[in-house]
ZAMARGU-4260 file (C-alpha; in steps of 0.2 Angstrom, whole numbers, plus 5000, padded with zeros to 4 digits):
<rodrens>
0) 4959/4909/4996 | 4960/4929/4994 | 4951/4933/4976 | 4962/4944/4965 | 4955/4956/4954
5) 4959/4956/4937 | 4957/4972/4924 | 4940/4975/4914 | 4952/4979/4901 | 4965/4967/4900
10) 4970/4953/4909 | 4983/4962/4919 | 4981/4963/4938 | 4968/4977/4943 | 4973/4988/4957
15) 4957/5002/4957 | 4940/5002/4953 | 4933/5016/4942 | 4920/5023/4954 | 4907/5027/4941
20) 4909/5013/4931 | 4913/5001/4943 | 4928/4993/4932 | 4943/4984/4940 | 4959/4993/4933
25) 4976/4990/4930 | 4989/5004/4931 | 4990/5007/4912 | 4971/5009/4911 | 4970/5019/4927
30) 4966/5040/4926 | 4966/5054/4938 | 4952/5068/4941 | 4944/5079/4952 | 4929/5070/4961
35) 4918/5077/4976 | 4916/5067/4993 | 4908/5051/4993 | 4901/5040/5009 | 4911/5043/5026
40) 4928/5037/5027 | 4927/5023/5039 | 4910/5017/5034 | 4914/5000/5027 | 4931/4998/5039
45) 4919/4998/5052 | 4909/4980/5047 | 4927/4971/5042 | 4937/4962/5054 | 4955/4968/5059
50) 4969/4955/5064 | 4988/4953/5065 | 4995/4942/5053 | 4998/4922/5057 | 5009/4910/5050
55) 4993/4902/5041 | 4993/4920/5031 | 5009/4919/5023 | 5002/4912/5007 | 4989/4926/5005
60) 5002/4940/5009 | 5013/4933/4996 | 5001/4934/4983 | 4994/4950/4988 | 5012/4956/4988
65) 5013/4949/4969 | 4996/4955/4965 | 5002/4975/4967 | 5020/4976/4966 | 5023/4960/4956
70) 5037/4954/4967 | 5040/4949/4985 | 5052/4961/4990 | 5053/4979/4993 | 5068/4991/4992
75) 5064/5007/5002 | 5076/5017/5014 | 5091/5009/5006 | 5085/4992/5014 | 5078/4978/5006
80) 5063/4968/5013 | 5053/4954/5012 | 5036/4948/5011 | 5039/4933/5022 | 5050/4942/5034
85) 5038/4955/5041 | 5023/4956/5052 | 5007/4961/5044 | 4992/4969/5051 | 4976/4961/5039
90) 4957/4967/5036 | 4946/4952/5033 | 4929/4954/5026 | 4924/4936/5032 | 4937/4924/5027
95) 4944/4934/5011 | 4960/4947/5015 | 4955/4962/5008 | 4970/4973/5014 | 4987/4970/5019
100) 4999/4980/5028 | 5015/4975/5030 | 5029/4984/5042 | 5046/4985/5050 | 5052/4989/5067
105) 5067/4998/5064 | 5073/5005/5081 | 5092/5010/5076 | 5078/5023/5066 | 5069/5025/5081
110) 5053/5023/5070 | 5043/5009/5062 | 5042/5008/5042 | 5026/5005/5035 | 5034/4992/5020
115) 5017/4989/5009 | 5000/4995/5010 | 4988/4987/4998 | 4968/4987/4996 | 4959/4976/4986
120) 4950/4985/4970 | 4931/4986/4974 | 4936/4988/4994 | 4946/5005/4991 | 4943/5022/4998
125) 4931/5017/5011 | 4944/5018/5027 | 4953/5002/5027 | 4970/5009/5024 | 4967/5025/5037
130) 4962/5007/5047 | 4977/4999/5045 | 4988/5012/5050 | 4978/5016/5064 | 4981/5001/5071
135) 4999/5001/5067 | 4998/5019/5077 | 4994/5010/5093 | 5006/4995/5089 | 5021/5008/5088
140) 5015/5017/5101 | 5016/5002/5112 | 5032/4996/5107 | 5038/5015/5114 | 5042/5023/5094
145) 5032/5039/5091 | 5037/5040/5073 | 5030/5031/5055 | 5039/5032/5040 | 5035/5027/5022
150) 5042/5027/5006 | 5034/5029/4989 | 5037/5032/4972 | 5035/5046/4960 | 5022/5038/4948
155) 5011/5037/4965 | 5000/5053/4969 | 4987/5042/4975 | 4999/5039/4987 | 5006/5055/4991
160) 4988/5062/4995 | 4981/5050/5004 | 4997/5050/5017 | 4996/5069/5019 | 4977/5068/5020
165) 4981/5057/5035 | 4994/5065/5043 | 5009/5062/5036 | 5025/5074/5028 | 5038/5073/5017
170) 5053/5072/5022 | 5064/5068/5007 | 5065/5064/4990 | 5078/5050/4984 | 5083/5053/4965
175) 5086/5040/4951 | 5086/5027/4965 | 5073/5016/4959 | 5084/5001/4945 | 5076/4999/4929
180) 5070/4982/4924 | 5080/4969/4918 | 5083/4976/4900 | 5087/4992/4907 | 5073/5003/4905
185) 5063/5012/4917 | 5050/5004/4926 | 5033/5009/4921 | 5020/5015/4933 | 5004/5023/4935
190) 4996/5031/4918 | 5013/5026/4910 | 5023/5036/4922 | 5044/5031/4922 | 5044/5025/4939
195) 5064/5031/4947 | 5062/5041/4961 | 5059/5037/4981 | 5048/5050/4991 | 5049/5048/5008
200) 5035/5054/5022 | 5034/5052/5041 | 5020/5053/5053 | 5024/5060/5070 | 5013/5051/5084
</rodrens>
């Protein structure tokens, strides 16, 4: 069973580590700033384990699903997906998951939608994600698409610089199209951010 981390500061779900302190974080306890390099992307990808998802992993894609986006679906491209209903591409240290990402073939698109990409706190910005999509590089590339696309939100510039930083460009940006929550506010992300707005990138292969 996959370990979720929980925030040094509350006991919401932590989706960062503070890499001075080495605290878990949740998103209202998270902040930006300018850091210098740190050890060579790729250098822990390269001792974990890479595998395509089974029926087995179901469970441990639900909860890594709930874990970041409290939720088992995903609205993105004006479709709605679900956890259970696409392949996966996992990184194992061991046993434990310790990054997920979930996709879509979407041929009337011509391109393959990169749904959910999530890594653990404590396992982040050592080149699991770049892994990942790597991986799901060569699986597009086989199924003859030459073309990723991915959709985030505007609370995200995590996001937004690590998909540029590997390749990726925007290609739109989808206004007011995120729903509130169920009392009609907005949704709150990162730092506090109102979360509302889709921004789309692709990666030409």
């Amino acid at each position: 069973m996959t370990e979720l981390p929980i925030c040094a500061h509350c006991e919401r779900p932590a989706l960062y580590q503070d890499r001075t302190t080495g605290d878990m974080l949740c998103l209202d306890h998270v902040r930006l700033e300018v850091r210098g390099p740190r050890a060579p992307v790729g250098a822990r990808a390269e001792q974990l384990r890479f595998r395509r998802s089974e029926s087995a992993d179901r469970e441990v894609i639900r909860q890594m699903w709930e874990h970041f986006w409290e939720d088992t679906a995903m609205d993105c491209f004006g479709k709605l997906y679900q956890a259970a209903d696409l392949p996966a591409l996992l990184a194992c240290d061991g046993e434990q998951v310790v990054g997920l990402l979930s996709y879509a073939v979407e041929r009337v698109w011509d391109a393959v939608n990169l749904v959910a990409l999530n890594v653990l706190a404590g396992y982040q910005g050592q080149g699991i994600a770049a892994g990942l999509i790597a991986r799901l590089e060569d699986e597009a590339r086989r199924l003859g698409i030459n073309r990723l696309i991915v959709a985030t939100a505007n609370d995200n510039p995590l996001a937004l610089y690590f998909y540029q930083r590997i390749g990726f460009q925007l290609t739109g940006v989808q206004v007011g199209v995120i729903p509130p929550d169920g009392g009609g506010d907005a949704l709150v992300g990162l730092a506090g951010i109102p979360v509302r707005d889709e921004i789309q990138l692709e990666k030409r292969l």
